[in-house]
C-alpha positions in Angstrom: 89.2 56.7 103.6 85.9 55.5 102.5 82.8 57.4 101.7 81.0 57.4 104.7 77.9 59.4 106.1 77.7 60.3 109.8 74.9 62.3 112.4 76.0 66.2 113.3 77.3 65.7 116.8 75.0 68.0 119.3 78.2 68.8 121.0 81.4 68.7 120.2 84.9 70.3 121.4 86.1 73.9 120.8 87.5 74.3 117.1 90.8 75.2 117.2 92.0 77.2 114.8 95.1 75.2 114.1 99.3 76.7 113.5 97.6 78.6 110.3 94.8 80.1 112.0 95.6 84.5 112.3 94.9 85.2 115.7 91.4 83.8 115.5 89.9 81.7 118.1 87.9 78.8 117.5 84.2 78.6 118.1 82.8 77.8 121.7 80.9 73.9 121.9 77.7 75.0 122.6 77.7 77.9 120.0 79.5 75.3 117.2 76.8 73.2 117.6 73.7 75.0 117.4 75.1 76.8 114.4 76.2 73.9 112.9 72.5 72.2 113.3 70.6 75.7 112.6 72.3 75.8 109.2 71.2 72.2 108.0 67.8 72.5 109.8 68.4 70.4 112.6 67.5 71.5 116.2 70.2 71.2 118.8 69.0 68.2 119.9 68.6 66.6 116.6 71.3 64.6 114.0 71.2 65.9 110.7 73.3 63.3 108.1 76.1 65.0 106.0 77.8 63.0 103.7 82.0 63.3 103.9 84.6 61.2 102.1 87.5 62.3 104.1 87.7 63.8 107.8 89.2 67.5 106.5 85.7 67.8 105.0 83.6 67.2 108.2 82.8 70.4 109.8 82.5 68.9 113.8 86.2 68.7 113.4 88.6 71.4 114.9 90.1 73.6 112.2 93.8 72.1 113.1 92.3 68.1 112.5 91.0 69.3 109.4 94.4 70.7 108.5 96.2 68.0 109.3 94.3 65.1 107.8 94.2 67.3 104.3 98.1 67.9 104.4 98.4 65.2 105.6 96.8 63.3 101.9 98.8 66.1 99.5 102.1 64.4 98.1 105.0 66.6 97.9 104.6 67.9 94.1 100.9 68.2 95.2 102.0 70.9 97.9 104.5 72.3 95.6 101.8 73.4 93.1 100.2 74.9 95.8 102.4 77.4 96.5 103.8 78.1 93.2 100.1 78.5 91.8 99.1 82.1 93.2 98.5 83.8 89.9 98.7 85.6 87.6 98.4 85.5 84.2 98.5 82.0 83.7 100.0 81.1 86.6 96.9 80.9 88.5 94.9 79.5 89.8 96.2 77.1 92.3 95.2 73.6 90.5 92.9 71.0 91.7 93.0 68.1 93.4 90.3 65.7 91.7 91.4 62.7 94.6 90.2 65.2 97.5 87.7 67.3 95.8 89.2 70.1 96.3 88.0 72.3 93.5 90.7 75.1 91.7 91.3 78.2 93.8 92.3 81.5 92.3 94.5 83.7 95.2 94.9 86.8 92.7 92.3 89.2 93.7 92.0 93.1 94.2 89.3 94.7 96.2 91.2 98.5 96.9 88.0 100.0 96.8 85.9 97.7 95.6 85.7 94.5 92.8 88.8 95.5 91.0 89.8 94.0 87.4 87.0 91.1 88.0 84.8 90.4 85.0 81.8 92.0 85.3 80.9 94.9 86.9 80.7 96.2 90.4 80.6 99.6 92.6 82.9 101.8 92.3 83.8 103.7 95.8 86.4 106.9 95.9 90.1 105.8 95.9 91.8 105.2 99.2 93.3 108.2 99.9 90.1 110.0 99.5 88.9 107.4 101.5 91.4 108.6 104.3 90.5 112.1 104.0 87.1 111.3 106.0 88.8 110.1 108.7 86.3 107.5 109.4 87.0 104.4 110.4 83.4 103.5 110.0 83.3 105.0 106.7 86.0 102.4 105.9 84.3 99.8 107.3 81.2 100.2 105.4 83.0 100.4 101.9 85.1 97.3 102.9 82.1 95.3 103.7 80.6 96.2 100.7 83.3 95.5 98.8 83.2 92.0 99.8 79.8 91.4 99.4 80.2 92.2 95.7 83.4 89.9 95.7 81.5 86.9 97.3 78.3 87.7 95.4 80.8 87.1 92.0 82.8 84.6 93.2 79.5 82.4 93.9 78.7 83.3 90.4 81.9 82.4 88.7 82.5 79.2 90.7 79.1 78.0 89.9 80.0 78.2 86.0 83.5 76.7 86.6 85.7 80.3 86.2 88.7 80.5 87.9 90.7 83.1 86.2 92.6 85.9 87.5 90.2 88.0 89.9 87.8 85.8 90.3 88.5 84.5 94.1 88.0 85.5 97.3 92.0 86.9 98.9 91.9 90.4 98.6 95.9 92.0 97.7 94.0 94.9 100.5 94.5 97.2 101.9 97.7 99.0 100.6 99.2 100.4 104.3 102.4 101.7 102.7 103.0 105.1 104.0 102.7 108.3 101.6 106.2 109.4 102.6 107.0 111.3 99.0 104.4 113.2 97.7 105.9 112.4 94.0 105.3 109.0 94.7 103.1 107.0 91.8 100.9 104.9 94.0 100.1 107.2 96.9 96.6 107.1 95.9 96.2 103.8 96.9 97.7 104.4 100.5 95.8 106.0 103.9 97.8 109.1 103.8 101.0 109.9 105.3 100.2 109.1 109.1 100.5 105.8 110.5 98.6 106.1 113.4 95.8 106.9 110.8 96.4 104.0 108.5 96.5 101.9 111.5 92.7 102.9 112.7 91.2 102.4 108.9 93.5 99.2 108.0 91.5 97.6 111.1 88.5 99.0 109.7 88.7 97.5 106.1 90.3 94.1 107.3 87.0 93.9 110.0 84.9 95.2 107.1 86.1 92.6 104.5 86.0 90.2 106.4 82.8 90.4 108.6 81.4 89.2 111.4 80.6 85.8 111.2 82.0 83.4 113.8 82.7 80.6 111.7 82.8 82.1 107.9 85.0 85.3 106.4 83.2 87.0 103.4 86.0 87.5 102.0 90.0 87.4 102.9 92.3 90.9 103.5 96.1 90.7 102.2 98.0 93.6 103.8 100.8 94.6 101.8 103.2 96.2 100.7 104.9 94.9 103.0 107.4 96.9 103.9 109.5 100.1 103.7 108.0 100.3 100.4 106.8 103.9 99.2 108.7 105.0 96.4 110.6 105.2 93.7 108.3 103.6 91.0 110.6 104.6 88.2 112.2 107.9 89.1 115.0 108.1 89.6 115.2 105.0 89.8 113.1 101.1 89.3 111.2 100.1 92.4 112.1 96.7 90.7 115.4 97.0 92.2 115.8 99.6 94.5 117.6 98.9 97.9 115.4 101.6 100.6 118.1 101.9 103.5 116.2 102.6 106.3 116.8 103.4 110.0 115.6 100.7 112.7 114.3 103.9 114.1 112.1 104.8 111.4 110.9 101.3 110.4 110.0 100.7 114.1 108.0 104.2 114.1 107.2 105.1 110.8 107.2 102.0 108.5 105.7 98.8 110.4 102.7 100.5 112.8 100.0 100.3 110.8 101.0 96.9 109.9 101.1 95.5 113.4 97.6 97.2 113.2 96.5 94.7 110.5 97.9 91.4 112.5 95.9 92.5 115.4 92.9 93.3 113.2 92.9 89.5 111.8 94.1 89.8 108.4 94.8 86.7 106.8 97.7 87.8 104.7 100.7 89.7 103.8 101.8 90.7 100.3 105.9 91.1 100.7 107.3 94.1 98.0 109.5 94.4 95.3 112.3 96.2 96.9 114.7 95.7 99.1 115.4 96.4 103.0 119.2 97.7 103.5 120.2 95.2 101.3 117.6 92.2 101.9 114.9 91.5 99.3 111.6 91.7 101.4 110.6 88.6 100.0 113.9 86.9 101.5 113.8 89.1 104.5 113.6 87.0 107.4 113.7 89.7 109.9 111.2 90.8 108.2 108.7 87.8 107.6 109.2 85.6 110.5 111.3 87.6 113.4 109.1 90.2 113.5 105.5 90.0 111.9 105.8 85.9 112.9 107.3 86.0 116.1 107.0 89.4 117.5 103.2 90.1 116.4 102.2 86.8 116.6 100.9 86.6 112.7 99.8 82.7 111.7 98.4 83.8 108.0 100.4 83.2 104.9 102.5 86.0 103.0 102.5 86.2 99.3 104.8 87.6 97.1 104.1 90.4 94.7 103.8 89.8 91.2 107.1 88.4 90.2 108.5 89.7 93.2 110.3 86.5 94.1 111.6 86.2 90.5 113.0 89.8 90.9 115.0 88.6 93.7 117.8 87.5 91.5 117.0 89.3 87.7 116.3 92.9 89.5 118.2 92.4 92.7 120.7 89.7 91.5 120.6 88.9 95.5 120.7 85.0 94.0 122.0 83.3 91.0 119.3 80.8 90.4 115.6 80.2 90.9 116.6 77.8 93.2 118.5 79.0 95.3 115.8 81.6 95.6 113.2 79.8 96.1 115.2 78.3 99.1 115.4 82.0 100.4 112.2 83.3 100.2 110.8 80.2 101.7 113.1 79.5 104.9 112.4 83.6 105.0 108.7 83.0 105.9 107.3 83.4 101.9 104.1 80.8 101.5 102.8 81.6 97.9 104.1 82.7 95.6 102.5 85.9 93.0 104.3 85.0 89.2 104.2 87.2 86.1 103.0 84.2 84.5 105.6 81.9 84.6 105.1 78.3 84.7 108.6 77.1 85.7 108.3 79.6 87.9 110.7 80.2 91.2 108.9 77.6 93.5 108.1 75.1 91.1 112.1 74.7 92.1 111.2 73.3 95.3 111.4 69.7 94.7 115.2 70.4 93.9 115.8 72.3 97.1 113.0 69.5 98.8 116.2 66.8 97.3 119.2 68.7 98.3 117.8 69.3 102.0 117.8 72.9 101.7 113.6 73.1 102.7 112.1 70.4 104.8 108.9 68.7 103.9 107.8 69.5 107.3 108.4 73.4 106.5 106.5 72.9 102.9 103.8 71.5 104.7 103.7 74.8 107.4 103.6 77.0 104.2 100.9 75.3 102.9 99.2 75.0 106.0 97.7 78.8 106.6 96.5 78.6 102.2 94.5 75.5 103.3 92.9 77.2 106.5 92.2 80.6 104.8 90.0 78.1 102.2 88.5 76.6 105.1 87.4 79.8 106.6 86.2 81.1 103.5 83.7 78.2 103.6 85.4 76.3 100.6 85.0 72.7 102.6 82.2 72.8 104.5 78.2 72.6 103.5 77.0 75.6 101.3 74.0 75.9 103.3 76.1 76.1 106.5 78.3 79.5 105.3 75.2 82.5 104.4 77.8 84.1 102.3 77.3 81.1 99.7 73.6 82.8 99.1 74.8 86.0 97.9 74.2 86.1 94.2 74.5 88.7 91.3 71.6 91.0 92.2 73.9 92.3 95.7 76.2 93.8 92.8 75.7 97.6 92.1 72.7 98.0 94.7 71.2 101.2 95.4 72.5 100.3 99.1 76.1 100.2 97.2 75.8 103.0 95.1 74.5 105.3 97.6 77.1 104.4 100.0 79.8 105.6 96.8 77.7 109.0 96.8 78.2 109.1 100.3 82.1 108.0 100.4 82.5 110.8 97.9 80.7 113.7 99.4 82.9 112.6 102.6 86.3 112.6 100.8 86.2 116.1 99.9 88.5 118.3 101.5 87.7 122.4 101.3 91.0 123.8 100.9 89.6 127.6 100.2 86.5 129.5 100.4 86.6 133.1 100.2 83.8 136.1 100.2 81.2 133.2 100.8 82.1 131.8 97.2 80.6 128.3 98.5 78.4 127.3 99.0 75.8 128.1 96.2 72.3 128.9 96.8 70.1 126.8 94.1 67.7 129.5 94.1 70.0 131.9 92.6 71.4 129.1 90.3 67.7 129.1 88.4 68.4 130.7 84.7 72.2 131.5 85.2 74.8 130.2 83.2 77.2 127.9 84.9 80.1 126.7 83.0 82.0 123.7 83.7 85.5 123.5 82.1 89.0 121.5 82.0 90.4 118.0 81.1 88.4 116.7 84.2 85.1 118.2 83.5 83.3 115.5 81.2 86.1 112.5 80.8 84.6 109.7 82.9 88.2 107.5 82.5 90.3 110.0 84.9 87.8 110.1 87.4 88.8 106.6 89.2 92.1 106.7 89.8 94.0 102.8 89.9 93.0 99.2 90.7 89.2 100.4 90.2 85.9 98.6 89.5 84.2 99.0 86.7 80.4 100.0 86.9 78.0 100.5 84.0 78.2 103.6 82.6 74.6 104.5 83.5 75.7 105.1 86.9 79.1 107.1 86.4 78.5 111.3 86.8 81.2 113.3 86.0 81.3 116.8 86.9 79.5 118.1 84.0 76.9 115.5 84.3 76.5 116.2 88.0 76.2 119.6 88.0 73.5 119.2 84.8 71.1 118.3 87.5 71.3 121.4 89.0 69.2 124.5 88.0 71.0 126.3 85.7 72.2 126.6 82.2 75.4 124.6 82.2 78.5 124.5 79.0 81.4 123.0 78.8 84.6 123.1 77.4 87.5 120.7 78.1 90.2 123.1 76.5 92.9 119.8 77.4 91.2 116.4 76.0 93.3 114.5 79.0 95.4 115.3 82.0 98.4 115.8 80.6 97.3 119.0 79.2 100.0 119.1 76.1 97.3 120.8 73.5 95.2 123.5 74.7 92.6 125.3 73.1 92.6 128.5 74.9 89.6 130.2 72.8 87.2 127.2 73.7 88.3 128.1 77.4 88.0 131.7 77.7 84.8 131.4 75.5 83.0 129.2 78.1 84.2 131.2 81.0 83.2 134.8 79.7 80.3 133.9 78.7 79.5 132.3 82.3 77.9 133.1 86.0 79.9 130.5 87.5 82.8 129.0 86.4 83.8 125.1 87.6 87.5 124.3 86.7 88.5 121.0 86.9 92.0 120.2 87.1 94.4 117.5 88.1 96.4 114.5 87.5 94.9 110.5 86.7 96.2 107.5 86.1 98.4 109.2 82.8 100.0 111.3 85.1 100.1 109.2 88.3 100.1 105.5 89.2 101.8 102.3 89.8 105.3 102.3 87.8 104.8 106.3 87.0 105.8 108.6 89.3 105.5 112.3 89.1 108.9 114.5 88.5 107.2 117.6 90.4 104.5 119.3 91.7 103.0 121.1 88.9 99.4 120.9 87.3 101.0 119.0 84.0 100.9 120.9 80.8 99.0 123.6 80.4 96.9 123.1 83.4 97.9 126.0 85.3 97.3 128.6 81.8 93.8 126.8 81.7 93.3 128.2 84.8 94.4 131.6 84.4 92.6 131.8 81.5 89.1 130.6 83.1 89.7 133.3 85.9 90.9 136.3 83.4 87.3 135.8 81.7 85.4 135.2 84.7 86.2 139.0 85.2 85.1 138.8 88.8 82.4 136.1 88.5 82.9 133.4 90.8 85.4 130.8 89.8 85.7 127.2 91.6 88.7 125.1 91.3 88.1 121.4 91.7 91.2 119.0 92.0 91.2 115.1 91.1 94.8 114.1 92.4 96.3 112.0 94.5 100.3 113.7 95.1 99.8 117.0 96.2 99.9 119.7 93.5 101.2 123.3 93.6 97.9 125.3 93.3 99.6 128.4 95.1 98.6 130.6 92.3 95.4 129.5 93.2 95.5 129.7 96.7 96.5 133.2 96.5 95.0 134.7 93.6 91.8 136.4 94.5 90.3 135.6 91.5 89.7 131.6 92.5 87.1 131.9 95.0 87.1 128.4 96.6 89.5 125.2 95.8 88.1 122.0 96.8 90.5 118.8 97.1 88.2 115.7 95.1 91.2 113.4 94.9 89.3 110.2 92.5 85.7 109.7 94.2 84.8 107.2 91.3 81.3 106.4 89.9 79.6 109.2 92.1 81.7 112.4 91.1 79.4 114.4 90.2 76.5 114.0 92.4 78.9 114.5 94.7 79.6 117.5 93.4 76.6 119.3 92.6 75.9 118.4 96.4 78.8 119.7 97.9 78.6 123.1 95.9 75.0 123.6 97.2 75.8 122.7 101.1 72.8 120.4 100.5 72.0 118.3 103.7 74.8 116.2 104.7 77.3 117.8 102.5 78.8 120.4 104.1 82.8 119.4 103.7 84.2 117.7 106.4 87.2 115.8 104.7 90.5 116.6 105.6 93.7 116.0 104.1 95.7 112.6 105.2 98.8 113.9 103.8 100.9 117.4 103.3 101.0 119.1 100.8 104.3 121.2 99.9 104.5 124.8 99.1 107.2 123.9 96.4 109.8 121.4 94.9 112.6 123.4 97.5 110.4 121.4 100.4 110.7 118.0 98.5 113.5 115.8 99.3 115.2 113.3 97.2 112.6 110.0 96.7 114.9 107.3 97.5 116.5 108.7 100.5 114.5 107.1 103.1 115.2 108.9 106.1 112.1 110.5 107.7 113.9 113.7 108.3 111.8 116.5 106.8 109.2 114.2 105.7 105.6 114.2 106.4 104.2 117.0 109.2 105.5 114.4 111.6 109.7 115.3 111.2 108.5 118.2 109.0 110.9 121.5 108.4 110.4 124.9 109.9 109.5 126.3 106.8 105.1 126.2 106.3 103.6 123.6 103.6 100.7 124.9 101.4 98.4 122.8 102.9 99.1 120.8 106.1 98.4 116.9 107.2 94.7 117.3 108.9 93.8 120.6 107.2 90.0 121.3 106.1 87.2 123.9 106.2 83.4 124.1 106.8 80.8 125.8 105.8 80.1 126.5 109.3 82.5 127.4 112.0 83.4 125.3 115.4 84.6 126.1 118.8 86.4 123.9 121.4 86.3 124.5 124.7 86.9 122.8 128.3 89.9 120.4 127.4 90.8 118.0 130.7 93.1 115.3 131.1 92.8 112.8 133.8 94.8 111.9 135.4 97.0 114.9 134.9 100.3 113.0 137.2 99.9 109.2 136.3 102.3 105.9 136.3 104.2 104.7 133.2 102.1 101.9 132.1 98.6 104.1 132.7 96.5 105.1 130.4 95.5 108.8 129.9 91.6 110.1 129.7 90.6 113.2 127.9 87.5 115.2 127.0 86.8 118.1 124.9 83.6 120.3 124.1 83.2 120.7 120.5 80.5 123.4 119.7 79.0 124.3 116.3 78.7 128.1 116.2 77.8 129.0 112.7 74.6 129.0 111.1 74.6 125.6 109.0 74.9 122.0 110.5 78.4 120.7 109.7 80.7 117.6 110.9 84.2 118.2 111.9 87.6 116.0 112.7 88.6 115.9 116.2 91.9 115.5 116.2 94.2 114.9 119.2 98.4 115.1 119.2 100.6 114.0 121.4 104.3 116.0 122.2 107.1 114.4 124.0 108.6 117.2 126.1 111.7 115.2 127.3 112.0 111.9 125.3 115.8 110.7 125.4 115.6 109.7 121.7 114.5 111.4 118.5 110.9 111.5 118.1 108.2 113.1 116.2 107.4 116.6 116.6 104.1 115.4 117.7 101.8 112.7 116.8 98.5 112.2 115.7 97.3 109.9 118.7 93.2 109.9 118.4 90.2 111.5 115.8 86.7 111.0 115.6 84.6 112.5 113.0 81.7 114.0 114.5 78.1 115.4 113.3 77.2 118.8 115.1 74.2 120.7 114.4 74.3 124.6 114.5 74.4 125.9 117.6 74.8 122.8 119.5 77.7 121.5 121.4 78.9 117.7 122.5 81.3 116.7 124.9 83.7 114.0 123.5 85.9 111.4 125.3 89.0 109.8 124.3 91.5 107.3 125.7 95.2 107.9 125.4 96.8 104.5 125.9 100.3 104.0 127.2 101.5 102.2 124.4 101.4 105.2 122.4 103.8 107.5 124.6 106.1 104.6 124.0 109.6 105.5 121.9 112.0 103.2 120.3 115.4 102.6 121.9 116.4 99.4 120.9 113.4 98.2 121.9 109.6 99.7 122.6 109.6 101.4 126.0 107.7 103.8 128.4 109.6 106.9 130.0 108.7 109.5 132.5 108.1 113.1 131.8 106.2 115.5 131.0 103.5 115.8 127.5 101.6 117.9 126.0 97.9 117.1 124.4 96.7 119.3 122.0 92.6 119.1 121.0 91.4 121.0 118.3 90.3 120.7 114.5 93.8 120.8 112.9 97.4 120.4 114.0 98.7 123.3 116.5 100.8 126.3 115.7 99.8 126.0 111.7 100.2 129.1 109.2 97.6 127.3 107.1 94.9 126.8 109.1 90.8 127.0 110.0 89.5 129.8 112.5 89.0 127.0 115.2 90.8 127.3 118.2 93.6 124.5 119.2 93.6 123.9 122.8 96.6 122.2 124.7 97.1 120.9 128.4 99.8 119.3 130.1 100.5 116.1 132.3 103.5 114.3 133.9 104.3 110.7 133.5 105.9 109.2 137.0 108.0 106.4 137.2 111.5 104.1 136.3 111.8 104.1 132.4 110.0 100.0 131.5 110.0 98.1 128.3 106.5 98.4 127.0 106.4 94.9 126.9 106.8 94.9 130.6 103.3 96.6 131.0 
């Protein structure tokens, strides 16, 4: 078509957003227009010119016009490099198409917890399961939003000076949903915890936080992955590369998919399949998996995208096929639209014109996997005017704000979980700090490297505290010896230890695992502090001789601190999992109880009181396994566990109705009051018990939270809804029984040997009714 130049119409139909569009509705006329004028500088009345060459670039059109006219001008080898372009390592980026215009595109991106592996720097915020312990969706929210404005802010930057590479688009492989079922497990870090009622909540937060709030533009694009039944093994005992999980419908229904159906409904606008397989399906051929259920049952129009040499994997890990062909036939008819390579060139799709000539894929369904890369691009802005999208004016200086790096302070201070506190050992009083000696001591205490955690940004080094250099702002005389010079702890210097520590008023030990210890492809092989961690300790609290001693843990997999926890010589343990750039601000904030910093995390996952609670990692059942199906014997430290500084006190729990029909919904309200002397926040947490469900189910389940600000001696009434859908069990199909329930209210989970001196309250009601598929609601 020729280059032609035409006037902004001042109306125009709804934009549809076409067969690729996720679950997002087009803009309204009216609304289309004015934005459409008010971003050129033309009133609503007015035509502005914009110059087009081809009708996929004109942005009157609907989204699915546009789509079709594009795909519609892409030959088949054209839409083959499309798909077999998404990264990484020379694979990437998706090429151009000089014809069209249509610039490179580079679909390999991480944004976990900020700008990860990008060139450059960015904000570093704590690691998602730290992130978790908050439970805060809004905290989430805030750090994905963030997170994207850095992303954009570079991604203007490197597209402006022609940079394509790895990491430098806008498609975020985020957030990681997978649930933390084994606490060996390499990459629980990078998960929400071990609750998938609580991934749920903050995977809608990120994906609405990435993306943003503009009607027409995403900031940037969330990938939820890994997609699915994927947590564990790494490489003990056995290669995630080409392990089989066998898993019960049961427990995939209840345990492993949730939180995933969370993210379609949120509007992500992708899915990263995983490496292994599903009773004997490779997810990325799976299509149950991929089109049955997260195409047909959740409605999801987005693309998936393979992991990185997941799709090769399928027949060198898995040998599930014989050839790269007949694999890429697989993982395409199975709903796969892009694929992730390890660098290949004559990688597995790039076999699709021989499938394309033998009839095994359809032109048409190339062009339908194509489809949702295309309208992803379009939302992102990539066709329209620049001056229509705002996100195209974020530049370099939006990187590393004060706005962003106090919002990673913040993140942090939130993430901490207070696991002990005895004889008032925390918090310190600054004023009693001034001329004492304060030593700071362990692998963790000054290394800024295993203070991150994986997939993290990189910030300048100005703006990264460690625990030493945190607590060097406060008022005392601080030392420090490392005694292990990394995690794993292997040689110790025990005199540099015990020298610090006798000599000391307060001792800070600082202990844990990293990215040495614990990560993608490294799994843990128990719970212990590795090396000589735990002697470290010992030592530290031997030549405190009574002084206080403070334990701070960096960790993601639960540890076996029950020395500490018992030993009266360790005053308080506080959980810091990997807060990032802001440690030890964080820190030296926390200790003091300053303003805003009294703990309020709590933990998203349990922590075992030894290896006789761990089960095997690649059995898959959910028996004994997280505090939902968890045994009869106590953990350490259990799933929604967390002190204060200050004390709370519920009171006045009612349920309304207290009789009501199957497909109701069930309204509760709580008084939470603050009766201690400091001002503090605490987790409301509600849980759900079937009394008389006629399948298995969870012992009970987390069902609402809200993290909540009270100021000493003041109380707030608080109001949840209980919906139907969540008393709903899995027989075969989701449905809705009668019976009766119990609701628990309180600050922790019910009936816990581990626990905070709040109160948990309960109430009963009755469900009435015939037994109805959810659906049917």
């Amino acid at each position: 078509m020729p280059h032609r130049t035409v006037p902004l119409p001042t109306r125009r139909s709804a934009a549809a957003p076409g067969a690729a569009g996720p679950g997002l509705a087009g803009l309204r006329a009216a609304a289309a227009a004015v934005l459409l004028c008010a971003a050129l500088g033309a009133g609503p009345g007015r035509a502005q010119p914009f110059s087009f060459s081809f009708p996929f670039q004109d942005p009157a059109l609907p989204w699915h016009r546009r789509l079709d006219d594009l795909l519609g001008r892409l030959s088949p080898a054209e839409l083959v490099l499309q798909v077999a372009r998404g990264g990484a390592m020379g694979n990437g980026p998706a090429p151009p198409v000089p014809r069209l215009g249509i610039a490179p595109y580079n679909w390999n991106t991480e944004c976990l917890r900020g700008d990860a592996e990008a060139p450059g720097w960015a904000t570093a915020f704590p690691q998602a399961l730290g992130l978790a312990a908050a439970f805060s969706p809004e905290l989430v929210y805030r750090v994905a939003n963030a997170t994207a404005t850095e992303v954009r802010a570079k991604h203007n930057d490197f597209a402006a000076t022609g940079r394509y590479g790895d990491h430098t688009g806008l498609s975020c492989f985020s957030p990681v949903l997978n649930i933390m079922r084994h606490p060996l497990w390499g990459r629980n870090q990078e998960t929400y915890g071990e609750d998938p009622f609580l991934s749920g909540e903050l995977a809608r937060s990120f994906v609405q936080g990435l993306q943003g709030q503009h009607p027409r533009y995403i900031k940037a694009s969330a990938g939820c992955k890994h997609f699915s039944v994927h947590g564990g093994p790494e490489n003990i005992p056995v290669s995630r590369l080409s392990f089989d999980a066998k898993v019960l419908e049961r427990d995939l229904r209840t345990t492993f998919l949730p939180q995933f159906q969370a993210c379609v409904r949120a509007g992500s606008y992708s899915f990263m399949c995983s490496y292994n397989r599903i009773n004997g399906v490779p997810a990325c051929a799976n299509k149950k998996l991929l089109t049955d259920i997260l195409r047909r049952e959740w409605g999801f129009e987005g693309y998936v995208v393979s992991d990185e040499g997941a799709l090769e994997l399928i027949m060198l890990g898995h040998h599930y096929t014989r050839t790269f062909l007949e694999t890429a036939v697989a993982s395409m008819n199975a709903g796969c639209n892009l694929e992730l390579s390890y660098g290949m060139r004559n990688n597995v799709f790039m076999h699709i014109p021989q499938a394309l000539a033998a009839g095994n894929i359809t032109l048409q369904m190339l062009r339908d996997r194509v489809r949702p890369l295309f309208y992803t691009r379009m939302r992102l802005g990539e066709f329209d005017p620049p001056a229509m999208n705002p996100y195209s004016a974020l530049n370099l200086s939006a990187v590393q704000s004060p706005e962003h790096r106090n919002l990673s302070l913040e993140a942090a201070v939130k993430s901490f979980v207070l696991l002990k506190n005895v004889r008032g050992t925390l918090p310190l009083r600054a004023q009693d700090l001034s001329g004492k000696r304060l030593a700071v001591v362990g692998p963790f205490a000054d290394n800024p490297r295993v203070l991150f955690g994986d997939y993290a940004p990189v910030p300048e080094p100005r703006y990264i505290y460690t625990p030493r250099r945190g607590l060097e702002t406060l008022p005392a005389n601080v030392s420090f010896a490392a005694g292990c010079r990394e995690p794993r702890c292997q040689q110790y210097s025990r005199e540099e230890v015990v020298g610090a520590a006798g000599a000391a008023d307060v001792v800070v030990v600082c202990l844990g695992t990293g990215t040495d210890v614990e990560t993608e492809a490294k799994d843990r092989r128990d719970l212990s502090l590795p090396g000589h961690q735990l002697e470290l300790l010992q030592d530290a609290v031997q030549a405190a001789a009574g002084r206080p001693v403070i334990l701070l843990l960096f960790n993601a997999g639960p540890l076996d601190v029950s020395w500490a926890q018992a030993h009266e010589g360790v005053g308080a343990i506080l959980a810091c999992f990997f807060p990032a750039q802001a440690t030890g601000l964080a820190i030296a904030r926390v200790l003091l109880g300053e303003a805003g910093a009294n703990p309020a995390g709590r933990l998203p996952a349990t922590w075992p009181a030894g290896m006789h609670q761990v089960p095997p990692m690649e059995n898959y059942t959910m028996e004994g396994r997280t505090y939902r199906y968890y045994g009869q014997e106590a953990p350490l430290y259990p799933f929604g566990y967390g002190l204060s500084y200050t004390t709370f006190r519920y009171r006045d729990l009612v349920l309304s109705p207290t009789v009501l029909p199957v497909c109701a919904n069930l309204s509760v309200s709580v008084v939470l009051g603050n009766t201690g002397q400091r001002d503090g926040e605490e987790v409301v947490q509600l849980y759900l018990r079937w009394e008389q469900s006629s399948v298995p189910v969870p012992r009970w389940q987390l069902v609402a939270f809200r993290h909540v600000a009270v100021p000493a001696g003041r109380e707030t009434k608080l109001s949840f809804q209980v919906v139907a859908e969540q008393r709903a069990v899995w027989a075969q199909d989701w449905r809705l029984e009668p019976g009766t329930f119990t609701l628990f209210a309180g600050g922790q989970q019910p009936g816990q040997q581990t626990r905070a001196p709040s109160e948990v309250l309960s109430a009963r009601f009755t469900v009435t009714g015939a037994t109805r598929p959810l659906r049917g609601c």
